[in-house]
N, C-alpha and C positions, 0 to 999 in steps of 0.2 A: 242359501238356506231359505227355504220356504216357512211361514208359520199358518196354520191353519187351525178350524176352532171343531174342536168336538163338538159333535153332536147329543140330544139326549141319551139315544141309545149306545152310544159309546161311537158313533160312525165317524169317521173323517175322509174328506176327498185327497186322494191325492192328485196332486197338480198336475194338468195335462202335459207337460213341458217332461216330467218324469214317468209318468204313465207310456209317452211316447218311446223314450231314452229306451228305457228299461223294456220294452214292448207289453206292456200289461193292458190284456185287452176289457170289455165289458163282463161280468160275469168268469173271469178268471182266479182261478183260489190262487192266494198268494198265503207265502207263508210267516210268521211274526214271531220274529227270536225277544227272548228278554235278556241281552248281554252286557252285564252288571251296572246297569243303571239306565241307559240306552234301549230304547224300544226298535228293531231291523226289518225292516219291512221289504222282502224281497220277492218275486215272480216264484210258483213252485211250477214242477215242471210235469205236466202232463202228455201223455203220451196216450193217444186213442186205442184202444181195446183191438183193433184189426191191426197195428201197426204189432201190439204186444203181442197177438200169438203168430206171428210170425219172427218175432224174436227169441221167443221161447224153445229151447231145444226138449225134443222128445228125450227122457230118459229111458232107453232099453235096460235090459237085463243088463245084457255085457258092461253098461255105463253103470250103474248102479255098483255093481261088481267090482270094480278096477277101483270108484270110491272107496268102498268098503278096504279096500287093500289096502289104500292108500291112507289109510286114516293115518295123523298123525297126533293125534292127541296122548298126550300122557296118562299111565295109570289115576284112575282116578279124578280126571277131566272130565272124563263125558256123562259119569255119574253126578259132578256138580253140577255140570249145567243142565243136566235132565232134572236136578233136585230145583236152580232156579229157575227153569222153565214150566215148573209142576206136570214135567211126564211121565 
């Protein structure tokens, strides 16, 4: 257990010993759960922009198409979530 002192602006260091562990480099967004009482401070995972569109698959026609078949949602599903998604 580490303890460390906030700063004014709400900042706190974390400890190089877990900045290492965890690989959390300078300038890296991490990400901060509030899990019922517990503050979780974990590494989020970034992924460079030339790695992402080479992950990304093209969607054709034929792809687009075979979804649409494949829908499997029930009557009445895809109206609520286009009603929760306001589209």
């Amino acid at each position: 257990m580490n303890t460390v002192i906030v700063g004014e602006r709400g900042q706190i260091t974390i400890p190089k010993r877990l900045r290492k562990k965890y690989g959390i480099k300078n300038s890296q967004p991490v990400i901060i759960e509030d899990r019922g009482g517990e503050i979780v401070i974990k590494p989020a995972i970034a992924i460079p922009t030339e790695k992402l569109k080479s992950m990304v698959r093209k969607f054709d026609d034929e792809y687009i198409k075979n979804i649409i078949e494949e829908d499997l949602l029930k009557e009445g599903e895809k109206e609520e979530i286009k009603k929760k998604w306001n589209k």
